[in-house]
VOVEXLO-746196 format. One record per residue (C-alpha): z, x, y; residue in one letter. Coordinates in pm, whole numbers, always signed. Layout:
# VOVEXLO-746196
ATOM       pz       px       py   mitor
ATOM        Z        X        Y       A
...
***
This chain:
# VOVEXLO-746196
ATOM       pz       px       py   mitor
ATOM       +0       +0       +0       X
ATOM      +95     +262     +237       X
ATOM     -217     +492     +135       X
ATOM     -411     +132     +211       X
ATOM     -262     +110     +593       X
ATOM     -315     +470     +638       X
ATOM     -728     +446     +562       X
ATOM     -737     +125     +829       X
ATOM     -577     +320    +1076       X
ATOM     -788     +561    +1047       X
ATOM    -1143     +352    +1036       X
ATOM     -978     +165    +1361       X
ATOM     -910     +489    +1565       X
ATOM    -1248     +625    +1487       X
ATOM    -1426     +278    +1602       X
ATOM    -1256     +232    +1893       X
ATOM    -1405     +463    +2123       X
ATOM    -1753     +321    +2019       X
ATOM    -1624      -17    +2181       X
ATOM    -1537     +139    +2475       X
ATOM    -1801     +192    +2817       X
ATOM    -1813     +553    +2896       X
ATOM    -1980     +515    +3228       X
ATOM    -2159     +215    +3419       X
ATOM    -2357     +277    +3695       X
ATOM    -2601      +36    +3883       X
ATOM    -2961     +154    +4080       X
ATOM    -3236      +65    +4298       X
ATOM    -3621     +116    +4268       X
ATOM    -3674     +132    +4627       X
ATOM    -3453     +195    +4952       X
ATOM    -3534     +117    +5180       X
ATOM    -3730     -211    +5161       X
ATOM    -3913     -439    +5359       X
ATOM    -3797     -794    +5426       X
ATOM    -3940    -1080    +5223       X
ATOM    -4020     -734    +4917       X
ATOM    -3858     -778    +4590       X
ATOM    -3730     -487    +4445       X
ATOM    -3481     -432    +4131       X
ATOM    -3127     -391    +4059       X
ATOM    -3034     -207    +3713       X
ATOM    -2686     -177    +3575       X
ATOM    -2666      +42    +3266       X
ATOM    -2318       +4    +3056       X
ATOM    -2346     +356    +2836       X
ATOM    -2131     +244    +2540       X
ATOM    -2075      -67    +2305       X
ATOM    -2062     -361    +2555       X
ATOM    -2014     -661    +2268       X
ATOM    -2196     -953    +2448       X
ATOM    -2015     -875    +2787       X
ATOM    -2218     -938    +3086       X
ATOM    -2140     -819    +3500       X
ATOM    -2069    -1066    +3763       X
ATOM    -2370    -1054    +3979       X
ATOM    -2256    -1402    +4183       X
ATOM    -2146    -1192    +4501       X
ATOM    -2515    -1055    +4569       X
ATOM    -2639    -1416    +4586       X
ATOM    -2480    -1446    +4904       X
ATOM    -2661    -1226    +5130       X
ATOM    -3021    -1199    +4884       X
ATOM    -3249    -1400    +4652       X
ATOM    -3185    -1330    +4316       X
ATOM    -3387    -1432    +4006       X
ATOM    -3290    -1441    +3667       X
ATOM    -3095    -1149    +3469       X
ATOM    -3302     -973    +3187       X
ATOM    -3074     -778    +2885       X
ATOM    -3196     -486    +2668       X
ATOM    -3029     -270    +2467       X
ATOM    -3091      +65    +2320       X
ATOM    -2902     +273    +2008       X
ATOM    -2994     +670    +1965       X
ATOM    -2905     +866    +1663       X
ATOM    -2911    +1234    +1756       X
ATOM    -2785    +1522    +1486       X
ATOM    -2556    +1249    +1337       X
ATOM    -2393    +1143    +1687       X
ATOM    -2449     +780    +1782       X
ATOM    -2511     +643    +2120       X
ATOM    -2527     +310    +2280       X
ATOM    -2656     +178    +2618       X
ATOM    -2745     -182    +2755       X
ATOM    -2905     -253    +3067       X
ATOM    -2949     -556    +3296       X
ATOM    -3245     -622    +3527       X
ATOM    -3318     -884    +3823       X
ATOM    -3523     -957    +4093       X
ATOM    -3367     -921    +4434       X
ATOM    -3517     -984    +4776       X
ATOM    -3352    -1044    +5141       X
ATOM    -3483    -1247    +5423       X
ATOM    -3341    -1024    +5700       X
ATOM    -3343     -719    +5858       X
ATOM    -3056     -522    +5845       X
ATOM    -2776     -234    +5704       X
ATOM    -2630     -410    +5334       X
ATOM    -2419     -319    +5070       X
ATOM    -2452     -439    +4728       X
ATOM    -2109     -423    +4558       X
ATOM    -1991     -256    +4302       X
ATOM    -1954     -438    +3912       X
ATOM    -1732     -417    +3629       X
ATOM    -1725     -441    +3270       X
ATOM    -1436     -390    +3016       X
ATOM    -1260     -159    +3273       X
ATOM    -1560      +55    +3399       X
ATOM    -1688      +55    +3775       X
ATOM    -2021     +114    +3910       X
ATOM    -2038     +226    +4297       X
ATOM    -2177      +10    +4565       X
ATOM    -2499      +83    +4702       X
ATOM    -2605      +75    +5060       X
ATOM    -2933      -55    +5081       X
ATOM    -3161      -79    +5446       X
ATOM    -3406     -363    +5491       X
ATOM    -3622     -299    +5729       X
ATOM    -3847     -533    +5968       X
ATOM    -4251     -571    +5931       X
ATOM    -4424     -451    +6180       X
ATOM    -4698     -687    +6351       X
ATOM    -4907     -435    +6309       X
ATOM    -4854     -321    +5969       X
ATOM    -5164     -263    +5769       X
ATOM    -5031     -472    +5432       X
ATOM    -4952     -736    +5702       X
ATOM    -5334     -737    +5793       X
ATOM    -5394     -705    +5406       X
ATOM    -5185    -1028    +5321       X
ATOM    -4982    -1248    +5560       X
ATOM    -4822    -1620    +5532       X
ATOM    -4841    -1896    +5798       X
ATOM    -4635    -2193    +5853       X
ATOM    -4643    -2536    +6028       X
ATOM    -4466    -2860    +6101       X
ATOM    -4589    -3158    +6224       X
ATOM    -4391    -3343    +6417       X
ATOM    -4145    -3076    +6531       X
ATOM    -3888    -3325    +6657       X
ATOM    -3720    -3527    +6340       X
ATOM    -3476    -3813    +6281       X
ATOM    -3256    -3831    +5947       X
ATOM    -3475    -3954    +5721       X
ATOM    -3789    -3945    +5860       X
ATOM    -4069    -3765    +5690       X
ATOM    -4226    -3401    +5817       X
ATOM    -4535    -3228    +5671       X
ATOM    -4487    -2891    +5597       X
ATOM    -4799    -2707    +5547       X
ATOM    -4806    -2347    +5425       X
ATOM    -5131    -2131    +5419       X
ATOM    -5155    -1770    +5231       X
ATOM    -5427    -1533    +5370       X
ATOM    -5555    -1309    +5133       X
ATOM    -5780    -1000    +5250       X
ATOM    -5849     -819    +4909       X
ATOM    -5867     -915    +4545       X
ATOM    -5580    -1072    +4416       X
ATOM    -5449     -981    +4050       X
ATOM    -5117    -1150    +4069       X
ATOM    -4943    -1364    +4277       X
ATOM    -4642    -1558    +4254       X
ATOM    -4494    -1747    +4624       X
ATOM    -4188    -1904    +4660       X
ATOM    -4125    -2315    +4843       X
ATOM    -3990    -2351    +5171       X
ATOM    -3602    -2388    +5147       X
ATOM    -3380    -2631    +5412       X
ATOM    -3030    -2700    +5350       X
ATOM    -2930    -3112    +5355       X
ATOM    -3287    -3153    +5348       X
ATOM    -3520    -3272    +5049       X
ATOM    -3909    -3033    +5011       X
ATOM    -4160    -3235    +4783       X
ATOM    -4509    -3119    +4743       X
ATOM    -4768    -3294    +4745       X
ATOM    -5077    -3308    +4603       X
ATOM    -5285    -2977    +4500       X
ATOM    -5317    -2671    +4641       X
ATOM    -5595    -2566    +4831       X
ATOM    -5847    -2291    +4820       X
ATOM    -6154    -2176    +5091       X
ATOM    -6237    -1900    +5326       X
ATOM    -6177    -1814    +5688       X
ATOM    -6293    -1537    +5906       X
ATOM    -6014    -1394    +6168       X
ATOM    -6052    -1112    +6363       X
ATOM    -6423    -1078    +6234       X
ATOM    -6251    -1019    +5847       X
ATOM    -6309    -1263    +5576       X
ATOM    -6003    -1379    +5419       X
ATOM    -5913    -1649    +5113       X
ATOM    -5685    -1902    +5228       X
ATOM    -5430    -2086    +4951       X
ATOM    -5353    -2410    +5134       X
ATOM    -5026    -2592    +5013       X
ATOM    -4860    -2889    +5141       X
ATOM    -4500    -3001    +5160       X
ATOM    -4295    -3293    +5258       X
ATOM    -3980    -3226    +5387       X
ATOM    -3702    -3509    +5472       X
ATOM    -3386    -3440    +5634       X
ATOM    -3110    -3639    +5514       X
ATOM    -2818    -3535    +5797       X
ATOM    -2857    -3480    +6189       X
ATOM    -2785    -3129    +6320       X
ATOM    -2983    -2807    +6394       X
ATOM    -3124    -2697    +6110       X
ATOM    -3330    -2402    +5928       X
ATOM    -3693    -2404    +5759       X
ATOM    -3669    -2080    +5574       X
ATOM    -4029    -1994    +5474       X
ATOM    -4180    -1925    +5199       X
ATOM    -4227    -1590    +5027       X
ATOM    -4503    -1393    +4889       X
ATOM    -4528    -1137    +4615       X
ATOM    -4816    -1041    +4370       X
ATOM    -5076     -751    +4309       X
ATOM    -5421     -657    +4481       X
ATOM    -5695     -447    +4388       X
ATOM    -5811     -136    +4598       X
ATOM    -6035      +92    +4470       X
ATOM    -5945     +143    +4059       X
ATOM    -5567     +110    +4157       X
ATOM    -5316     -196    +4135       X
ATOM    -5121     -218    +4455       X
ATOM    -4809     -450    +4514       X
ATOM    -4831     -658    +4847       X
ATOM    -4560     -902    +4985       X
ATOM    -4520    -1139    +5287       X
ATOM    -4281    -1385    +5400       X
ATOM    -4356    -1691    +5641       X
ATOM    -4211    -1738    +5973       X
ATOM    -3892    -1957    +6000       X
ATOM    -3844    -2312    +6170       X
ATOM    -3621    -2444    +6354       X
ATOM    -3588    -2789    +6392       X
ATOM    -3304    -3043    +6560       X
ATOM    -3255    -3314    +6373       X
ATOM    -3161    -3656    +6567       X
ATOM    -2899    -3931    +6430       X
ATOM    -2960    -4265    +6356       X
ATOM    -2961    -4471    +6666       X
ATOM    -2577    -4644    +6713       X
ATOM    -2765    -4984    +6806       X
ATOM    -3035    -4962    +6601       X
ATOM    -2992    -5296    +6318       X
ATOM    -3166    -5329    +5990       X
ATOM    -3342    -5084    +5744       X
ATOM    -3396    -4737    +5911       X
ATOM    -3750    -4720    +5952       X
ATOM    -3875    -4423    +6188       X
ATOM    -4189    -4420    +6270       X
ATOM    -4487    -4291    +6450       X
ATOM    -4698    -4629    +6422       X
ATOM    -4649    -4903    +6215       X
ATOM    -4891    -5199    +6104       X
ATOM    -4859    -5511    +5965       X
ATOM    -5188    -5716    +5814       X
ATOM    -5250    -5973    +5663       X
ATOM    -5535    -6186    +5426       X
ATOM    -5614    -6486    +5344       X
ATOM    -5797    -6630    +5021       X
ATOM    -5931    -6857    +5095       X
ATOM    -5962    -6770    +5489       X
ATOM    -5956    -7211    +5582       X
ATOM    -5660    -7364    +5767       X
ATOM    -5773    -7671    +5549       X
ATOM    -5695    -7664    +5164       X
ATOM    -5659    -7911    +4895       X
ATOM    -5338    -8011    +4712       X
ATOM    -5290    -7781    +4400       X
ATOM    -5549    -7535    +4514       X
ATOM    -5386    -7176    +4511       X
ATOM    -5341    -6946    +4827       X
ATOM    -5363    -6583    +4802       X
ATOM    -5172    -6428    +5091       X
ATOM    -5181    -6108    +5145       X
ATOM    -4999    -5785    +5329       X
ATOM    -5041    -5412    +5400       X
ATOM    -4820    -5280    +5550       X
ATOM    -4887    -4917    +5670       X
ATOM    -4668    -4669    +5859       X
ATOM    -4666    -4286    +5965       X
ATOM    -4407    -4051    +5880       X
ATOM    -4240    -4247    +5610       X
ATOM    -4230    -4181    +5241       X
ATOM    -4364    -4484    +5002       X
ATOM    -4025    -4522    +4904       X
ATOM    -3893    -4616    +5237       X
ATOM    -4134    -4876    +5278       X
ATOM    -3963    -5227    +5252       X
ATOM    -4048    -5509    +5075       X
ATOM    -4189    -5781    +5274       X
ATOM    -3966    -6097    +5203       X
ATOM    -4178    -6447    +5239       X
ATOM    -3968    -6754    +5376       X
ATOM    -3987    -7060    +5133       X
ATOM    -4192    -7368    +5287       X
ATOM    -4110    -7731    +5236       X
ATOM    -4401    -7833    +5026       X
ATOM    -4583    -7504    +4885       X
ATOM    -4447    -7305    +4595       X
ATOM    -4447    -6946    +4663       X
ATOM    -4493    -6698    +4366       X
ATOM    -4483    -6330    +4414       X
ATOM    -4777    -6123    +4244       X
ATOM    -4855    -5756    +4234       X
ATOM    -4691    -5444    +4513       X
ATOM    -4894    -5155    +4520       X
ATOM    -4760    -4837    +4713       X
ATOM    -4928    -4490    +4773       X
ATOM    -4884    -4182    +5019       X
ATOM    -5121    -3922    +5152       X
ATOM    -5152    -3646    +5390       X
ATOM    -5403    -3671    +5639       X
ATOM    -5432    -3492    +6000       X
ATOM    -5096    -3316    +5988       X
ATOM    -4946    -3654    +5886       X
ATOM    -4719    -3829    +5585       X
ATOM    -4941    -4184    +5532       X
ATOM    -4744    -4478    +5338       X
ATOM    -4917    -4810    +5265       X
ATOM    -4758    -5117    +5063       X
ATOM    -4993    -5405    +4965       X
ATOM    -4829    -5690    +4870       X
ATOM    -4952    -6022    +4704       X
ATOM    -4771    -6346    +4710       X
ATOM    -4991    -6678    +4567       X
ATOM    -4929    -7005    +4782       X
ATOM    -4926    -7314    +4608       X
ATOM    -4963    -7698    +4784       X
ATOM    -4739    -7967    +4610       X
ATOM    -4831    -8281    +4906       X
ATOM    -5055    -8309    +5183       X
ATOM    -4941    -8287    +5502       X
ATOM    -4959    -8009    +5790       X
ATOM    -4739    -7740    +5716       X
ATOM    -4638    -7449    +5946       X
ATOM    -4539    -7097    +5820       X
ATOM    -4334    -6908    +6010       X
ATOM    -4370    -6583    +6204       X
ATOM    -4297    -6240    +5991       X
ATOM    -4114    -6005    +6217       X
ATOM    -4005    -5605    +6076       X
ATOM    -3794    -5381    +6286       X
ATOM    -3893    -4991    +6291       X
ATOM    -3779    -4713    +6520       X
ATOM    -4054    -4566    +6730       X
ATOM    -3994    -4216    +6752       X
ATOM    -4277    -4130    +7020       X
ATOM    -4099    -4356    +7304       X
ATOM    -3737    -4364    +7150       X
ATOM    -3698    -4763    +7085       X
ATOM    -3681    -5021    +6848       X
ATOM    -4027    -5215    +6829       X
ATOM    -4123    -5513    +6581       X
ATOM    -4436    -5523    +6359       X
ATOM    -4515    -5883    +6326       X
ATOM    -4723    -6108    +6205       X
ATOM    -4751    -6465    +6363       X
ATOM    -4708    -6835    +6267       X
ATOM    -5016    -7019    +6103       X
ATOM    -5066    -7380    +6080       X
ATOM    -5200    -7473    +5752       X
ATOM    -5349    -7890    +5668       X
ATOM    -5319    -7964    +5352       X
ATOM    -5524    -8269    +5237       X
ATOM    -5512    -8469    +4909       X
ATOM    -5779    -8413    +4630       X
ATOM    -6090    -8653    +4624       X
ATOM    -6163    -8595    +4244       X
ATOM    -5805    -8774    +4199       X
ATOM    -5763    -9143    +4202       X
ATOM    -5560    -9243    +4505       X
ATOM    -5225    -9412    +4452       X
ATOM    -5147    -9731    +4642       X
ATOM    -4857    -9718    +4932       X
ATOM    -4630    -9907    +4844       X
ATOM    -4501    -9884    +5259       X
ATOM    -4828   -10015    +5355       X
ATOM    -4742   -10385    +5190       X
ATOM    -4508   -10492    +5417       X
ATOM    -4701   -10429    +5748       X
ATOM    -4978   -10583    +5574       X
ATOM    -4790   -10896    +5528       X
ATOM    -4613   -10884    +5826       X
ATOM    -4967   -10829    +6084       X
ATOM    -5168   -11153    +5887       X
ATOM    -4911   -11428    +5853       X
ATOM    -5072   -11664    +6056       X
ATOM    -5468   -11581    +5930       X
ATOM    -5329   -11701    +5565       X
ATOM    -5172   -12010    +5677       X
ATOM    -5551   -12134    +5850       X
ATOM    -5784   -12004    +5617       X
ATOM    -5687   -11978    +5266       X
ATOM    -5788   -12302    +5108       X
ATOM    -5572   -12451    +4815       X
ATOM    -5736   -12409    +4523       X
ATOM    -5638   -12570    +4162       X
ATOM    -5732   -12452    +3827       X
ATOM    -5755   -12707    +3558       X
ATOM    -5814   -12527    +3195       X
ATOM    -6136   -12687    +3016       X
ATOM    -6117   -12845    +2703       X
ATOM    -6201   -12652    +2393       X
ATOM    -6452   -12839    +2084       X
ATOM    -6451   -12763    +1748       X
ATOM    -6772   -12510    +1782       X
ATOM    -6567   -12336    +2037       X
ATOM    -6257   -12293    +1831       X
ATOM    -6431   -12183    +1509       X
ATOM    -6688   -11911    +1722       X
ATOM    -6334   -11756    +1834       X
ATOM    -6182   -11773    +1486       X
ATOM    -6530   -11591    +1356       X
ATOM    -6486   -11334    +1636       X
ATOM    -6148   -11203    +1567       X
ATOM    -6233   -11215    +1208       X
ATOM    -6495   -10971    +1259       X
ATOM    -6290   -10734    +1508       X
ATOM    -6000   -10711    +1200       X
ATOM    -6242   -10603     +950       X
ATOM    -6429   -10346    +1156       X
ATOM    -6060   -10185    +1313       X
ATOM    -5986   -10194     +870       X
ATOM    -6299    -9978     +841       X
ATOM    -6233    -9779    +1115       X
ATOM    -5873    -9678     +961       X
ATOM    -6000    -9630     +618       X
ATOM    -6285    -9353     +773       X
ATOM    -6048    -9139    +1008       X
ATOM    -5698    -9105    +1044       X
ATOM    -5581    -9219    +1403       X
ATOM    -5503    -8940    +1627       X
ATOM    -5216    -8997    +1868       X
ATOM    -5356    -8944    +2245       X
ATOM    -5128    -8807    +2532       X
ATOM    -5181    -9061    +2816       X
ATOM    -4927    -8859    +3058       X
ATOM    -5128    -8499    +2965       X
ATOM    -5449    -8661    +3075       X
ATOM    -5368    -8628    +3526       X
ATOM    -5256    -8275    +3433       X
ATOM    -5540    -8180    +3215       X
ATOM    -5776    -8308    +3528       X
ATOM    -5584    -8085    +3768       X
ATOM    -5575    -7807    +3527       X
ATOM    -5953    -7817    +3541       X
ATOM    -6013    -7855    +3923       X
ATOM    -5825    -7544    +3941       X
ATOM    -6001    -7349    +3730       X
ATOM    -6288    -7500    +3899       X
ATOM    -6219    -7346    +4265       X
ATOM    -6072    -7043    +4090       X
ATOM    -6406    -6980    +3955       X
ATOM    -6574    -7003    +4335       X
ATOM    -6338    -6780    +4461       X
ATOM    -6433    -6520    +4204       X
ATOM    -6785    -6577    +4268       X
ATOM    -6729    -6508    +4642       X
ATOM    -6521    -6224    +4598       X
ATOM    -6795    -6066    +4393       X
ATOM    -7016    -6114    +4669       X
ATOM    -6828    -5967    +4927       X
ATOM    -6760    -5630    +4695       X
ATOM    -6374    -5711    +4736       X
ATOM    -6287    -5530    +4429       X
ATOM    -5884    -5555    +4479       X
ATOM    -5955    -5975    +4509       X
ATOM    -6226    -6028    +4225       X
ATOM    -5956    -5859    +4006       X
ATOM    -5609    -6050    +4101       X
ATOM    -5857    -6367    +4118       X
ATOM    -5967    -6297    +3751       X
ATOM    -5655    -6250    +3605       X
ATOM    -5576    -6625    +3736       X
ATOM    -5857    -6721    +3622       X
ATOM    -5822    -6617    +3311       X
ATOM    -5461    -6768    +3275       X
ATOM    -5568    -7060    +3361       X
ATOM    -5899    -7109    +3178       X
ATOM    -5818    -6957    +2866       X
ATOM    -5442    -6959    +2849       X
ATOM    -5437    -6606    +2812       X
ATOM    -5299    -6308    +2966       X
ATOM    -5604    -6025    +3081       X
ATOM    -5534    -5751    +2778       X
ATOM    -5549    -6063    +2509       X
ATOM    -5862    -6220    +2673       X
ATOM    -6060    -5887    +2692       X
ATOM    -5953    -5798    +2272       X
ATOM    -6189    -6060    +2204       X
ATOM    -6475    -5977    +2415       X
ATOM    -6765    -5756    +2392       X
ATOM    -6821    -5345    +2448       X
ATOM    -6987    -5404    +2752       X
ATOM    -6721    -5644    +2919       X
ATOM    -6427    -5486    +2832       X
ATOM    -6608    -5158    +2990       X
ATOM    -6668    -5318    +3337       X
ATOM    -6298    -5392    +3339       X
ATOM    -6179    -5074    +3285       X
ATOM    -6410    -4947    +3563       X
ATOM    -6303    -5194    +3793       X
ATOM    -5917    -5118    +3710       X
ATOM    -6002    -4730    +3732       X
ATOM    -6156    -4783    +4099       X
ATOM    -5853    -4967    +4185       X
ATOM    -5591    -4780    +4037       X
ATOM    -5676    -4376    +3996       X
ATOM    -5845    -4115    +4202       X
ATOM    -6166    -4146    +3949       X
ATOM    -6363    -4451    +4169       X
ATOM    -6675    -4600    +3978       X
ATOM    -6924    -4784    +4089       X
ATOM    -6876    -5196    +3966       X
ATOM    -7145    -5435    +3988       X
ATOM    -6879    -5760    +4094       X
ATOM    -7196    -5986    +4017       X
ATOM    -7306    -5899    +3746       X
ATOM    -6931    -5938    +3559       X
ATOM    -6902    -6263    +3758       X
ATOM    -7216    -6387    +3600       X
ATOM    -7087    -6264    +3277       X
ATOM    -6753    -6457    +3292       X
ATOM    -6955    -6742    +3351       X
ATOM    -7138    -6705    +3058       X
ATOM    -6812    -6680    +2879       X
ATOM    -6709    -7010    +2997       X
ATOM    -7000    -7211    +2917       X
ATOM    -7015    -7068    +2559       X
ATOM    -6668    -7199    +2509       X
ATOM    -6733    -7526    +2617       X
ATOM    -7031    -7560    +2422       X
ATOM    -6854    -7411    +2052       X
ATOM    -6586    -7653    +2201       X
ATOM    -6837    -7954    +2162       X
ATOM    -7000    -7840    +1879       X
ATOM    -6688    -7873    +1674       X
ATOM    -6604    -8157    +1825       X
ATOM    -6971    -8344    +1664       X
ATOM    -6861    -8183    +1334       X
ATOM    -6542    -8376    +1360       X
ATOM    -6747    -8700    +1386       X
***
């Protein structure tokens, strides 16, 4: 046992100093360097480190740091073993100035700090003319919330090999980009250079003066045979950003400009009971994301049921300027005639141009809605009185007594309408014995005829938006259509159509809905729907002669 103890003792002293650091010491590639120019920090533990790492959280607050590489290494020289492990990362400051990276520790062993100089670029520095970043926002002056674009544009002057360029950075503040990035050529200073175009939008979300810190460049050019590294960093913003308004009331809305429209299907002031509306709004506004674009709340009408249909929002960047648009559809439907009016629309925004609250609205129409002539008219049961009431006196003159005496019935008279009822009995027996009554629905019979005067005039109104080329009405048109006629939804319908129809659709809901727009010949899939139609009614009444 004791011989046992001994023999661990012994294995333990000789492996501890191969857990141990000897020495750790921590380097630079370059000093000085340039501002916005990544260079790299290496620590080297010499010695068994065991899955230790240093704390390199204390250089993150005065430089950009990317991530931390490890590698390790084990040499074997004339039966001595060594061990080292290194770590690697990216480091880059945005200032000028004297620093000092601090020193690190692992498992008892210190490296010493470095003093590192970074030192200004020059204007006229002749990797600045090779390579150099520009920046630009539009509008300069910002309220919380309200939407900047931030547009960033890289000018190359040789051939790039490598390039890699960080975003734009703003504390309390939110950077999308948008869109792609683009690439042409422009000549300054009589040299060509390639231009990398990218675009951000940048929202502040507190009020305060505030930072832009732009982006920064690295990669690798060509000159000559030889791969040379190149940097840049872009110019800084600042920007004041204004509180919300103490009296402003409502949804925050800042704005440049901000539009309310409307449209009406059809565009009459005079419509027919049960005859759908389509009413509807874009609403379109500068300096706004899509997502702060609010939904447009229609005020219920005595008399019309109001049913909301498809919102559509999109954003763009066009002229130095964030572009929202909502279109929203809302279908209008007439219970009673009458004349109705709908009230005004009225949306508050901020105008941040002139510093006030202004009101996009839209304003009260006066709609007459009259009864339908293909339906029977029902009798007033008001009217009776009046009637009775204006033509007392014409009665008692002119409306001569008159008496009805019943005639007397003969024999042949009796026995004709004996033989007639007889006859009516045995053909109704016949009639049973052939075909099993069918029960008819005398109350479905009003609906079914305003089922099919709607379909009627939603049929028109597809043919006139095909002729107009509306592409956005011919399809929210069709889909009613096609609910209505068919009892269907749109995906079910078009399963049971042809190739070529089910093709025009998709066109026409690629040109509305993505970037690819096609070419859709409205007519032509009008006439085709109508096609569709008639061959239904007629396999309709073909099976219906088969029944009899």
């Amino acid at each position: 046992m004791v011989m046992r103890f001994a023999i661990c003792f012994i294995i333990f002293a000789v492996a501890l100093p191969a857990l141990a650091i000897d020495r750790l010491t921590a380097s630079v590639d370059k000093n000085p360097v340039l501002v916005g120019e990544y260079f790299t920090l290496t620590i080297e533990a010499n010695g068994k480190v065991s899955g230790q790492m240093p704390d390199t959280s204390a250089i993150a607050q005065s430089f950009i740091t990317g991530p931390v590489s490890t590698s390790s290494r084990t040499q074997i020289v004339n039966g001595s073993m060594s061990s080292a492990t290194s770590w690697q990362m990216q480091v880059m400051s945005r200032s000028a100035g004297e620093f000092t990276i601090p020193a690190f520790e692992i498992s008892g062993a210190k490296s010493q700090p470095i003093n590192l100089r970074v030192v200004a670029r020059e204007a006229d520095d002749s990797q600045q003319k090779d390579v150099f970043v520009t920046t630009e926002l539009n509008p300069q002056s910002l309220y919380v919330q309200q939407a900047a674009l931030y547009t960033v544009k890289l000018f190359i002057g040789k051939d790039l090999l490598e390039a890699q360029m960080t975003p734009p950075s703003m504390e309390d503040g939110s950077i999308t980009a948008m869109g792609q990035q683009e690439e042409n050529y422009e000549v300054l200073d009589g040299r060509r250079y390639r231009v990398i175009t990218r675009e951000y939008l940048i929202q502040p979300q507190k009020s305060g003066s505030y930072t832009i810190e732009g982006p920064i460049f690295n990669g690798q050019v060509r000159e000559g045979y030889r791969r040379m590294a190149v940097s840049a960093v872009g110019d800084s913003i600042d920007v004041e950003i204004k509180p919300i308004p103490d009296n402003y009331r409502g949804a925050w809305l800042p704005s440049e400009l901000v539009n309310l429209a409307e449209e009406w299907q059809p565009e009459d002031n005079q419509v027919v009971v049960g005859s759908p509306i389509t009413r509807t709004f874009t609403l379109t506004a500068l300096g706004i994301t899509k997502e702060q674009l609010p939904d447009i709340e229609v005020p219920s009408v005595d008399g019309f049921r109001i049913y909301p249909d498809e919102t559509d929002r999109n954003q763009m960047a066009r002229d130095g300027r964030v572009i929202s648009q909502m279109v929203a559809s809302y279908a209008l439907l007439p219970q009673k005639p009458g004349t109705y009016t709908l009230p005004e629309l009225k949306l508050p925004w901020f105008n941040t141009v002139i510093n006030r609250v202004q009101y996009a609205t839209l304003p009260a129409r006066t709609i007459e809605v009259v009864a339908d002539p293909n339906q029977p008219q029902q009798p007033v049961a008001q009217s009776q009185p009046n009637m009775v009431s204006q033509t007392p006196v014409q009665q008692s003159i002119t409306e001569p007594q008159i008496v009805y005496k019943e005639a007397e019935k003969s024999w042949l008279d009796w026995g004709l309408m004996g033989l007639g009822y007889l006859l009516w009995f045995v053909t109704l027996a016949l009639w049973l014995l052939k075909k099993p009554a069918k029960p008819v629905d005398v109350r479905s019979s009003g609906s079914e005829a305003a089922a099919n005067t709607d379909v009627t005039v939603r049929l028109k109104q597809l043919g006139k938006a095909a002729k107009q080329g509306d592409n956005s009405q011919f399809y929210t048109l069709l889909r009613q259509y096609v609910e209505l006629a068919f009892d269907q939804t749109l995906k079910s319908w078009l399963d049971q159509q042809s190739p070529e129809i089910r093709e025009q659709i998709a066109k026409l809901q690629a040109c509305l809905y993505s970037a690819n727009k096609q070419q859709v010949d409205l007519v032509t899939l009008y006439n085709q729907v109508c096609k569709i139609k008639k061959r239904s009614k007629s396999d309709a009444k073909n099976s219906l002669e088969k029944l009899y």
